[in-house]
N, C-alpha and C positions, 0 to 999 in steps of 0.2 A: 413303558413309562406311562402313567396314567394321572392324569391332569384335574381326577373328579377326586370332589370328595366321596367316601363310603356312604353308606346310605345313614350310617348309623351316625355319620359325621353331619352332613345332612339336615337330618332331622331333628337333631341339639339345635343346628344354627337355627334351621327356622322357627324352633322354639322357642329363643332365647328372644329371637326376632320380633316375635308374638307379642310375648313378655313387655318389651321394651315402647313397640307402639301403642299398646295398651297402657302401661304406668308411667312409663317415662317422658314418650314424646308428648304427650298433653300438656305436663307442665317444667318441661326444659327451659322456657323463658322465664318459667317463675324463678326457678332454680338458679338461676343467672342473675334474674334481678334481684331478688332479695338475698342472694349471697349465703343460702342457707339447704340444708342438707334434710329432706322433705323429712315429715315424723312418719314412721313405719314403714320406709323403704327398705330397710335391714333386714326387716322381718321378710318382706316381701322377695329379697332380693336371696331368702335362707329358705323360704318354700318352695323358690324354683330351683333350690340344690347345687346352688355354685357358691356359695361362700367360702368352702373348705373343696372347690372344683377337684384340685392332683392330688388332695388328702387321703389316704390311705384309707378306707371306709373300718374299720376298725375304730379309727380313731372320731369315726363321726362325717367323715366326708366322702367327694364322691368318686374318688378313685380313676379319675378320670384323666385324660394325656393335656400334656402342652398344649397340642394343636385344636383341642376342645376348650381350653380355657383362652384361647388364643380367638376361636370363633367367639365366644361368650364377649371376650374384650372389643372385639371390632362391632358389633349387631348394640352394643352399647353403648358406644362412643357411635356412632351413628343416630342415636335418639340423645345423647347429653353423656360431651367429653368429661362431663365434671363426675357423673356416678362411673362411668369408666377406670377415672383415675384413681378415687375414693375405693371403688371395690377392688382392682387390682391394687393398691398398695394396699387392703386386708389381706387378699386371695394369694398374693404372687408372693410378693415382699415381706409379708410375716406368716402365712399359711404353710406357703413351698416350700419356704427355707427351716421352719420348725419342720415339715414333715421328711426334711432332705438330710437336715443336722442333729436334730435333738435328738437325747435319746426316748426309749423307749418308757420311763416315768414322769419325764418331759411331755412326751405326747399325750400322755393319756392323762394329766394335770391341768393342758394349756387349751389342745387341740379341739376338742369336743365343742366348747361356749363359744369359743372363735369359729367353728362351722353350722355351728346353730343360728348365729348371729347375736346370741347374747352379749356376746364381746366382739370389741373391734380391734383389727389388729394394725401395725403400723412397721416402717423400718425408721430405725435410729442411725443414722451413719452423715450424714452432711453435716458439716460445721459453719460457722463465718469464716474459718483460714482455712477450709478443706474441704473445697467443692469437686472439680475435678480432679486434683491431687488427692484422694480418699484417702490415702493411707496417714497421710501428715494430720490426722486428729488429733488433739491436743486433751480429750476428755478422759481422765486420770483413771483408775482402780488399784485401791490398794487392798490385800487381801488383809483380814485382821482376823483371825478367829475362824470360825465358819461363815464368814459373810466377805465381803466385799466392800468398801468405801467407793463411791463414785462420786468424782466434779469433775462440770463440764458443761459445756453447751452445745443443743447443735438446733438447728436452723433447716429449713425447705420440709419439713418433715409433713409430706402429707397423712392426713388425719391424726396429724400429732394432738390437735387440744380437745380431740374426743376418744383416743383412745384408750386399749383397756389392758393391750399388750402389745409391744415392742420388743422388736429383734436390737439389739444394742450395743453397737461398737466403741470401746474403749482404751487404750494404752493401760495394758501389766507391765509393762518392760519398755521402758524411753528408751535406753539403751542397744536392743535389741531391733529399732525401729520399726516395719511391717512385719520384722517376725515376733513382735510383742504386741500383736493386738488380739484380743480376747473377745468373744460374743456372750453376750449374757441376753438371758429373758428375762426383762423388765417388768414386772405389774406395776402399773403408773398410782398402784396406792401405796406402794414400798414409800415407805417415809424419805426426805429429801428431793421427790421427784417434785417438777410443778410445770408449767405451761404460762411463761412470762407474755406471749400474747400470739394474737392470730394474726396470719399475715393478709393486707389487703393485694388482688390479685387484678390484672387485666382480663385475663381468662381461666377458663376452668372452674366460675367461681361456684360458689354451691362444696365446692369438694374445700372442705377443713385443711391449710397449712399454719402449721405454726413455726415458734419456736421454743424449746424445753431446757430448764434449767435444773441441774443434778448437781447440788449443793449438802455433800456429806450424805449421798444418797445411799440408804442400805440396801446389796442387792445378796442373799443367800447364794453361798459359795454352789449349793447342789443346781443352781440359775447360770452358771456359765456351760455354755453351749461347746461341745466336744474337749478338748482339755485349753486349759491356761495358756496362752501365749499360742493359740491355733487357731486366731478366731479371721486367719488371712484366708485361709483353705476354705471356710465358710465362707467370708465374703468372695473369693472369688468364683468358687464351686456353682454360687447360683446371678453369675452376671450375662450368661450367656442366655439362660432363662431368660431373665428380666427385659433384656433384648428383645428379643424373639416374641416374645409375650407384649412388650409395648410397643413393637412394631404397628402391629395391627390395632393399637387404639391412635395412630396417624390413619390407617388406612378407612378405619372407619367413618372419621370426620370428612376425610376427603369422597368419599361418596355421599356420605349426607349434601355436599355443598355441589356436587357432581348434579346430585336429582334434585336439589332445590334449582338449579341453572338451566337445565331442560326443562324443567315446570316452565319455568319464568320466562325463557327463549322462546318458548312455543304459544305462550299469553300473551307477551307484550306484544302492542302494535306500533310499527314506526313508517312513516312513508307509505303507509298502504297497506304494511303486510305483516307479519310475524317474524320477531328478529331473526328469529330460528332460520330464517330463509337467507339472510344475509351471509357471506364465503367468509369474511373476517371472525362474526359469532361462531361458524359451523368448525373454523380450524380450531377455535378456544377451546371448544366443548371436543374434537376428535381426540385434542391434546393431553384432556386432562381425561378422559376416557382411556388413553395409552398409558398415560402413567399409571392410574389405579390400575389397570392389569397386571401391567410389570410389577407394580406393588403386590399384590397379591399372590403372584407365583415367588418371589423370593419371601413376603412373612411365611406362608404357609409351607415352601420349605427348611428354613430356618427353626420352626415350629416340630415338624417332624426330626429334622436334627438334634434340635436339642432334648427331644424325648431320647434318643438313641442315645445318646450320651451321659443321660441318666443310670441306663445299662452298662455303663463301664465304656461306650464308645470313646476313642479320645481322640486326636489330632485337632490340625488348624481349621480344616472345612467348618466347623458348625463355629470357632471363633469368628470368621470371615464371614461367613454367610451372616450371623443372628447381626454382626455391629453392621456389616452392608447394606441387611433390610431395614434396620432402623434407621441407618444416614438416609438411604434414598426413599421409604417410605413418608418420614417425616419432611423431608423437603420437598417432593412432590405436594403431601397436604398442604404445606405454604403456598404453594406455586398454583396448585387446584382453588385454594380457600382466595388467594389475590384474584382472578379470575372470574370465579363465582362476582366477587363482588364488584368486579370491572363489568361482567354480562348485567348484572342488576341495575350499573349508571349508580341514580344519587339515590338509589331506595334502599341499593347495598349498604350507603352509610348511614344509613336510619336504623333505628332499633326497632322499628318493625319490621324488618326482615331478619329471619335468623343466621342470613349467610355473613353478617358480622360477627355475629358469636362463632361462628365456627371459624371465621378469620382469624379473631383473638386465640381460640382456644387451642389451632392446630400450632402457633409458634412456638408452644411449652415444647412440643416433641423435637425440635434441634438443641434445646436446653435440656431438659429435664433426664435424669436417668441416664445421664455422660452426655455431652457437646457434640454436634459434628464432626468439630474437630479432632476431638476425642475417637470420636469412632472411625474417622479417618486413621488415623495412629496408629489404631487395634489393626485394621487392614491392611497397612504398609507393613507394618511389624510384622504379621504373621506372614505376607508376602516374601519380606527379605531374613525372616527369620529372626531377628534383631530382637 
Protein backbone atom coordinates (compact mmCIF):
# COMPACT_ATOMS: atom_id res chain seq x y z
CA UNK A 1 0.00 0.00 0.00
CA UNK A 2 1.63 3.18 -1.08
CA UNK A 3 0.60 6.62 0.49
CA UNK A 4 2.69 8.83 -2.39
CA UNK A 5 1.55 10.30 -5.10
CA UNK A 6 3.41 8.99 -8.51
CA UNK A 7 5.93 11.33 -9.55
CA UNK A 8 3.79 12.12 -12.59
CA UNK A 9 1.00 12.79 -10.14
CA UNK A 10 3.37 14.91 -8.33
CA UNK A 11 4.55 17.23 -10.60
CA UNK A 12 0.71 18.26 -12.07
CA UNK A 13 0.20 19.27 -8.47
CA UNK A 14 3.07 21.35 -8.18
CA UNK A 15 2.44 22.79 -11.31
CA UNK A 16 -0.81 23.61 -10.96
CA UNK A 17 0.39 24.98 -7.57
CA UNK A 18 2.86 27.25 -9.50
CA UNK A 19 0.15 28.38 -11.68
CA UNK A 20 -2.17 29.47 -8.96
CA UNK A 21 0.52 31.50 -6.61
CA UNK A 22 1.45 33.28 -9.58
CA UNK A 23 -2.24 34.22 -11.03
CA UNK A 24 -4.54 33.64 -8.56
CA UNK A 25 -3.28 34.31 -5.14
CA UNK A 26 -2.20 38.03 -5.86
CA UNK A 27 -5.56 38.92 -6.56
CA UNK A 28 -8.00 36.46 -4.42
CA UNK A 29 -9.16 39.42 -2.46
CA UNK A 30 -9.94 41.31 -5.34
CA UNK A 31 -11.87 38.58 -6.62
CA UNK A 32 -13.91 38.36 -3.47
CA UNK A 33 -14.30 41.88 -3.17
CA UNK A 34 -15.51 43.13 -6.34
CA UNK A 35 -17.56 39.83 -6.77
CA UNK A 36 -16.37 39.45 -10.25
CA UNK A 37 -14.58 36.69 -12.33
CA UNK A 38 -11.00 38.37 -13.32
CA UNK A 39 -10.81 39.15 -17.61
CA UNK A 40 -8.45 36.41 -19.15
CA UNK A 41 -8.45 33.83 -16.42
CA UNK A 42 -10.21 31.33 -18.92
CA UNK A 43 -7.64 31.64 -21.12
CA UNK A 44 -5.01 31.38 -18.73
CA UNK A 45 -6.62 28.65 -16.81
CA UNK A 46 -6.92 26.67 -20.86
CA UNK A 47 -3.03 27.22 -21.25
CA UNK A 48 -2.30 25.36 -18.40
CA UNK A 49 -4.50 22.44 -19.93
CA UNK A 50 -7.13 21.62 -17.48
CA UNK A 51 -10.21 22.96 -18.68
CA UNK A 52 -11.23 19.88 -20.55
CA UNK A 53 -8.68 17.98 -17.56
CA UNK A 54 -10.73 13.83 -18.03
CA UNK A 55 -11.51 14.97 -21.63
CA UNK A 56 -10.59 12.38 -23.93
CA UNK A 57 -7.67 14.37 -25.92
CA UNK A 58 -9.29 13.72 -29.16
CA UNK A 59 -11.82 15.84 -28.38
CA UNK A 60 -9.28 18.60 -27.35
CA UNK A 61 -8.63 17.76 -23.78
CA UNK A 62 -6.25 16.40 -21.64
CA UNK A 63 -7.09 12.99 -20.90
CA UNK A 64 -6.12 13.05 -17.72
CA UNK A 65 -7.79 10.78 -14.35
CA UNK A 66 -9.94 11.97 -11.53
CA UNK A 67 -7.41 12.04 -9.14
CA UNK A 68 -5.45 14.69 -11.44
CA UNK A 69 -8.25 16.87 -11.72
CA UNK A 70 -8.88 16.28 -8.12
CA UNK A 71 -5.10 17.64 -7.44
CA UNK A 72 -5.97 20.68 -9.95
CA UNK A 73 -9.26 21.40 -7.68
CA UNK A 74 -7.50 21.36 -4.18
CA UNK A 75 -3.85 23.61 -5.34
CA UNK A 76 -6.84 25.93 -6.44
CA UNK A 77 -9.13 26.34 -3.92
CA UNK A 78 -6.15 26.82 -1.94
CA UNK A 79 -5.26 30.28 -3.83
CA UNK A 80 -9.30 31.22 -4.30
CA UNK A 81 -12.37 28.87 -3.61
CA UNK A 82 -14.24 30.91 -6.05
CA UNK A 83 -11.96 29.97 -9.43
CA UNK A 84 -12.10 26.36 -7.92
CA UNK A 85 -15.61 26.23 -7.97
CA UNK A 86 -16.27 28.28 -11.34
CA UNK A 87 -13.72 25.95 -13.11
CA UNK A 88 -14.94 22.67 -11.69
CA UNK A 89 -18.53 23.29 -12.47
CA UNK A 90 -16.92 23.89 -16.35
CA UNK A 91 -14.27 20.92 -15.93
CA UNK A 92 -16.33 18.29 -13.80
CA UNK A 93 -20.12 19.13 -14.25
CA UNK A 94 -20.22 19.91 -18.01
CA UNK A 95 -16.85 18.63 -19.33
CA UNK A 96 -16.82 14.97 -17.44
CA UNK A 97 -20.24 14.42 -17.93
CA UNK A 98 -20.39 15.39 -21.82
CA UNK A 99 -17.13 13.38 -22.25
CA UNK A 100 -18.87 10.21 -20.02
CA UNK A 101 -22.41 10.54 -21.76
CA UNK A 102 -22.63 12.24 -25.00
CA UNK A 103 -22.06 10.81 -27.85
CA UNK A 104 -19.43 10.74 -30.13
CA UNK A 105 -20.86 13.92 -32.65
CA UNK A 106 -21.77 15.43 -29.51
CA UNK A 107 -18.26 15.63 -28.48
CA UNK A 108 -16.74 16.67 -31.27
CA UNK A 109 -19.55 19.68 -31.66
CA UNK A 110 -19.44 20.67 -27.84
CA UNK A 111 -16.18 19.50 -26.50
CA UNK A 112 -13.43 21.18 -28.23
CA UNK A 113 -14.47 25.37 -27.22
CA UNK A 114 -15.34 24.14 -23.93
CA UNK A 115 -11.53 22.74 -23.45
CA UNK A 116 -10.09 25.55 -25.28
CA UNK A 117 -11.77 27.86 -23.09
CA UNK A 118 -13.69 29.56 -25.67
CA UNK A 119 -16.72 28.46 -23.92
CA UNK A 120 -17.91 27.93 -20.65
CA UNK A 121 -19.48 25.28 -19.41
CA UNK A 122 -22.07 24.62 -16.56
CA UNK A 123 -24.66 21.98 -14.85
CA UNK A 124 -28.40 22.61 -15.28
CA UNK A 125 -30.18 20.45 -12.48
CA UNK A 126 -31.17 22.50 -9.09
CA UNK A 127 -34.38 23.98 -9.03
CA UNK A 128 -36.40 26.27 -6.25
CA UNK A 129 -38.56 22.83 -5.41
CA UNK A 130 -35.59 20.47 -6.18
CA UNK A 131 -32.62 20.91 -4.34
CA UNK A 132 -31.64 17.87 -2.59
CA UNK A 133 -34.66 16.09 -3.82
CA UNK A 134 -32.96 16.31 -7.52
CA UNK A 135 -35.21 14.24 -9.12
CA UNK A 136 -38.55 16.15 -8.33
CA UNK A 137 -37.70 18.96 -11.20
CA UNK A 138 -40.40 20.31 -12.35
CA UNK A 139 -38.77 21.85 -15.83
CA UNK A 140 -40.95 20.36 -18.68
CA UNK A 141 -39.80 18.92 -22.40
CA UNK A 142 -41.96 18.34 -24.73
CA UNK A 143 -40.78 16.67 -27.90
CA UNK A 144 -42.42 18.43 -31.16
CA UNK A 145 -40.85 17.71 -34.33
CA UNK A 146 -37.18 17.26 -34.31
CA UNK A 147 -36.64 19.65 -31.47
CA UNK A 148 -37.75 19.87 -28.02
CA UNK A 149 -39.89 22.55 -26.00
CA UNK A 150 -38.42 23.40 -22.72
CA UNK A 151 -40.08 25.51 -19.43
CA UNK A 152 -38.63 25.80 -16.39
CA UNK A 153 -36.48 27.18 -13.92
CA UNK A 154 -33.60 26.30 -12.11
CA UNK A 155 -31.57 28.18 -9.59
CA UNK A 156 -27.76 27.57 -7.61
CA UNK A 157 -26.40 27.20 -10.99
CA UNK A 158 -22.92 27.95 -10.87
CA UNK A 159 -21.53 29.98 -13.86
CA UNK A 160 -25.05 29.88 -14.91
CA UNK A 161 -25.22 33.85 -16.25
CA UNK A 162 -21.94 33.33 -18.25
CA UNK A 163 -22.15 30.31 -19.63
CA UNK A 164 -21.97 28.95 -23.05
CA UNK A 165 -22.99 25.25 -22.50
CA UNK A 166 -25.01 23.39 -20.07
CA UNK A 167 -25.63 19.85 -19.14
CA UNK A 168 -29.60 20.15 -18.64
CA UNK A 169 -32.03 18.26 -16.85
CA UNK A 170 -35.64 18.03 -17.65
CA UNK A 171 -39.17 15.99 -17.20
CA UNK A 172 -40.10 13.88 -20.76
CA UNK A 173 -42.42 11.84 -18.85
CA UNK A 174 -44.22 13.29 -15.35
CA UNK A 175 -45.66 10.22 -15.28
CA UNK A 176 -42.85 7.99 -15.28
CA UNK A 177 -41.27 10.18 -12.45
CA UNK A 178 -37.14 9.83 -12.22
CA UNK A 179 -37.53 7.36 -14.86
CA UNK A 180 -38.64 10.34 -17.28
CA UNK A 181 -36.03 12.70 -16.93
CA UNK A 182 -33.99 13.30 -19.97
CA UNK A 183 -30.40 15.33 -20.33
CA UNK A 184 -29.99 17.60 -23.17
CA UNK A 185 -27.19 19.99 -24.19
CA UNK A 186 -28.00 23.29 -23.92
CA UNK A 187 -26.31 26.32 -26.07
CA UNK A 188 -27.61 29.25 -23.86
CA UNK A 189 -28.18 31.03 -27.44
CA UNK A 190 -30.96 28.36 -28.25
CA UNK A 191 -33.98 30.81 -28.39
CA UNK A 192 -36.08 30.78 -25.04
CA UNK A 193 -33.13 30.40 -22.87
CA UNK A 194 -32.26 33.64 -20.63
CA UNK A 195 -30.51 34.18 -17.04
CA UNK A 196 -33.39 36.19 -14.77
CA UNK A 197 -30.34 37.21 -12.50
CA UNK A 198 -27.13 36.63 -10.64
CA UNK A 199 -27.28 35.45 -7.30
CA UNK A 200 -25.51 37.55 -4.38
CA UNK A 201 -23.22 35.19 -2.37
CA UNK A 202 -21.50 35.10 1.28
CA UNK A 203 -18.87 33.24 -0.11
CA UNK A 204 -17.17 31.97 -3.15
CA UNK A 205 -17.87 35.18 -4.54
CA UNK A 206 -16.10 36.01 -7.89
CA UNK A 207 -17.49 32.53 -9.18
CA UNK A 208 -20.89 33.56 -11.21
CA UNK A 209 -24.31 31.83 -9.81
CA UNK A 210 -27.42 32.50 -11.03
CA UNK A 211 -30.65 31.70 -11.88
CA UNK A 212 -32.13 30.61 -15.64
CA UNK A 213 -35.41 30.81 -17.03
CA UNK A 214 -36.57 28.26 -20.22
CA UNK A 215 -39.66 29.74 -21.29
CA UNK A 216 -40.65 27.83 -24.71
CA UNK A 217 -37.03 27.09 -25.08
CA UNK A 218 -35.87 25.21 -28.28
CA UNK A 219 -33.65 22.55 -27.70
CA UNK A 220 -32.72 20.19 -31.04
CA UNK A 221 -34.00 16.66 -30.46
CA UNK A 222 -30.02 15.41 -31.83
CA UNK A 223 -29.09 17.74 -28.14
CA UNK A 224 -30.57 15.13 -25.86
CA UNK A 225 -27.91 13.25 -24.26
CA UNK A 226 -28.09 9.30 -24.40
CA UNK A 227 -31.78 8.44 -25.15
CA UNK A 228 -35.29 10.15 -24.06
CA UNK A 229 -36.45 9.41 -20.67
CA UNK A 230 -32.44 8.06 -19.52
CA UNK A 231 -31.34 11.14 -18.45
CA UNK A 232 -31.24 9.37 -14.50
CA UNK A 233 -28.44 7.02 -15.51
CA UNK A 234 -26.54 10.20 -16.61
CA UNK A 235 -27.30 12.16 -13.66
CA UNK A 236 -26.50 9.43 -11.46
CA UNK A 237 -23.37 7.83 -13.45
CA UNK A 238 -21.45 11.10 -12.70
CA UNK A 239 -22.40 11.83 -8.74
CA UNK A 240 -19.72 9.88 -7.38
CA UNK A 241 -17.40 11.90 -9.62
CA UNK A 242 -18.69 15.03 -8.61
CA UNK A 243 -18.05 13.84 -4.93
CA UNK A 244 -14.78 12.90 -5.11
CA UNK A 245 -13.75 15.63 -7.31
CA UNK A 246 -15.31 18.40 -4.70
CA UNK A 247 -14.01 16.75 -1.87
CA UNK A 248 -10.69 18.19 -2.32
CA UNK A 249 -11.89 21.88 -3.24
CA UNK A 250 -12.96 21.54 0.94
CA UNK A 251 -9.46 20.23 1.47
CA UNK A 252 -7.83 22.86 -0.31
CA UNK A 253 -9.39 25.85 1.67
CA UNK A 254 -8.75 24.06 4.73
CA UNK A 255 -5.03 24.30 4.26
CA UNK A 256 -4.95 27.59 2.94
CA UNK A 257 -6.39 28.74 6.45
CA UNK A 258 -4.10 25.80 8.15
CA UNK A 259 -0.81 27.92 6.76
CA UNK A 260 -2.31 31.31 7.08
CA UNK A 261 -2.63 30.14 11.21
CA UNK A 262 1.06 28.98 11.56
CA UNK A 263 2.12 32.18 9.69
CA UNK A 264 0.19 34.16 12.13
CA UNK A 265 0.85 31.91 15.43
CA UNK A 266 4.28 32.11 14.94
CA UNK A 267 4.10 36.47 14.41
CA UNK A 268 1.99 37.40 16.80
CA UNK A 269 3.27 38.44 20.11
CA UNK A 270 1.23 38.07 23.31
CA UNK A 271 2.66 38.15 27.00
CA UNK A 272 6.21 38.11 25.86
CA UNK A 273 6.15 35.58 23.25
CA UNK A 274 4.72 34.00 20.01
CA UNK A 275 1.34 32.51 20.44
CA UNK A 276 2.68 29.64 18.72
CA UNK A 277 4.18 28.75 22.07
CA UNK A 278 1.04 28.71 23.95
CA UNK A 279 -0.46 24.54 24.55
CA UNK A 280 -4.18 26.03 23.93
CA UNK A 281 -2.89 27.64 20.25
CA UNK A 282 -0.54 24.38 19.58
CA UNK A 283 -3.65 21.82 20.15
CA UNK A 284 -5.80 24.18 17.64
CA UNK A 285 -3.34 24.04 15.03
CA UNK A 286 -2.23 19.83 15.82
CA UNK A 287 -6.17 19.59 15.42
CA UNK A 288 -6.81 20.94 12.38
CA UNK A 289 -3.34 19.52 11.02
CA UNK A 290 -5.01 15.83 11.81
CA UNK A 291 -7.90 16.66 10.15
CA UNK A 292 -6.53 17.92 6.75
CA UNK A 293 -4.42 14.50 6.77
CA UNK A 294 -7.34 12.38 7.36
CA UNK A 295 -8.93 14.57 4.65
CA UNK A 296 -6.46 13.86 2.28
CA UNK A 297 -6.07 10.05 2.42
CA UNK A 298 -9.90 9.62 2.05
CA UNK A 299 -10.23 12.59 -1.10
CA UNK A 300 -7.39 11.01 -2.75
CA UNK A 301 -8.82 7.66 -2.23
CA UNK A 302 -12.15 8.34 -3.19
CA UNK A 303 -10.48 9.94 -6.28
CA UNK A 304 -8.71 6.82 -7.37
CA UNK A 305 -12.02 5.00 -6.91
CA UNK A 306 -13.94 6.80 -8.81
CA UNK A 307 -11.42 6.64 -11.89
CA UNK A 308 -11.92 2.63 -11.41
CA UNK A 309 -15.40 2.86 -11.73
CA UNK A 310 -15.28 4.61 -14.79
CA UNK A 311 -13.73 1.03 -16.03
CA UNK A 312 -16.73 -0.60 -15.35
CA UNK A 313 -15.73 -1.03 -11.53
CA UNK A 314 -18.98 -1.11 -9.59
CA UNK A 315 -20.10 -1.84 -5.94
CA UNK A 316 -20.80 0.44 -2.78
CA UNK A 317 -16.98 1.27 -1.80
CA UNK A 318 -16.52 4.14 -4.18
CA UNK A 319 -20.39 5.17 -3.34
CA UNK A 320 -19.21 5.22 0.53
CA UNK A 321 -15.95 6.42 0.21
CA UNK A 322 -16.49 9.60 -2.51
CA UNK A 323 -20.07 10.86 -0.13
CA UNK A 324 -17.67 10.17 3.19
CA UNK A 325 -14.78 12.18 1.92
CA UNK A 326 -17.09 14.95 1.00
CA UNK A 327 -19.11 14.87 4.41
CA UNK A 328 -15.88 14.74 6.44
CA UNK A 329 -13.58 16.75 4.28
CA UNK A 330 -16.06 19.68 4.01
CA UNK A 331 -16.71 19.81 7.75
CA UNK A 332 -13.32 19.55 8.87
CA UNK A 333 -12.79 22.76 6.46
CA UNK A 334 -15.45 24.46 8.70
CA UNK A 335 -14.03 23.40 11.79
CA UNK A 336 -10.16 24.28 10.25
CA UNK A 337 -11.65 27.69 8.77
CA UNK A 338 -13.63 28.50 12.52
CA UNK A 339 -10.22 28.05 14.10
CA UNK A 340 -7.95 29.83 11.85
CA UNK A 341 -10.03 32.62 12.58
CA UNK A 342 -10.38 32.00 16.64
CA UNK A 343 -6.12 31.79 16.38
CA UNK A 344 -6.26 35.32 14.45
CA UNK A 345 -8.59 36.99 17.78
CA UNK A 346 -10.32 40.26 16.11
CA UNK A 347 -7.95 40.47 12.82
CA UNK A 348 -9.77 37.06 11.85
CA UNK A 349 -12.96 39.22 11.60
CA UNK A 350 -11.36 42.04 9.62
CA UNK A 351 -11.20 41.84 5.97
CA UNK A 352 -7.82 42.28 6.09
CA UNK A 353 -7.10 38.97 6.86
CA UNK A 354 -7.99 36.38 4.32
CA UNK A 355 -8.80 33.55 6.89
CA UNK A 356 -12.46 35.10 6.76
CA UNK A 357 -12.85 34.61 3.16
CA UNK A 358 -11.80 31.16 3.57
CA UNK A 359 -14.43 31.00 6.67
CA UNK A 360 -17.19 32.22 4.38
CA UNK A 361 -16.09 30.22 1.44
CA UNK A 362 -15.47 26.61 3.12
CA UNK A 363 -19.47 26.57 4.43
CA UNK A 364 -20.69 26.09 0.53
CA UNK A 365 -19.09 22.59 0.86
CA UNK A 366 -21.75 21.00 3.52
CA UNK A 367 -24.42 22.68 1.21
CA UNK A 368 -23.42 22.62 -2.16
CA UNK A 369 -23.25 19.48 -4.53
CA UNK A 370 -25.72 17.32 -1.90
CA UNK A 371 -26.03 18.41 2.05
CA UNK A 372 -24.39 16.54 4.80
CA UNK A 373 -27.16 15.19 5.43
CA UNK A 374 -27.54 14.05 2.26
CA UNK A 375 -24.25 12.37 2.12
CA UNK A 376 -25.03 10.98 5.40
CA UNK A 377 -27.97 9.01 3.77
CA UNK A 378 -25.70 7.76 0.74
CA UNK A 379 -23.66 6.15 3.64
CA UNK A 380 -26.21 4.63 5.79
CA UNK A 381 -27.89 3.23 2.69
CA UNK A 382 -25.16 1.86 1.17
CA UNK A 383 -24.16 0.44 4.74
CA UNK A 384 -27.66 -1.35 5.27
CA UNK A 385 -28.28 -1.73 1.81
CA UNK A 386 -31.54 0.16 1.73
Amino acid sequence: MDFQLSEEHRIFKETVAAFAAKEIAPIAEEIDKRDEWPEGLWEKLASLGIMGITVDQEYGGAGADILSASLACEELAKASAAVALSWGAHANLCCNNLNSHASHEQKKKYLPPLCSGEHIGALGLTEPGAGSDAVSIQTTARREGDHYVVNGRKTFITNGPIADTIVLYAKTDKNLGPRGITAFILDTMFPGFSVSRKLEKVGNRGSMTGELVLEDCIIPAENVIGKENGGIAVMMGGLDVERAFFATYALGIAEAAFEASVKYARERVQFGKPIAAFQLIQQKVADMYTLIEASRLMCYKAAVLAERAKGGGKGTEVHKIAASAILFAAEAACRICDEAVQIHGGYGYCLEYPVQRYWRDARLGTIGAGTSEMRRLIVAREIFKI
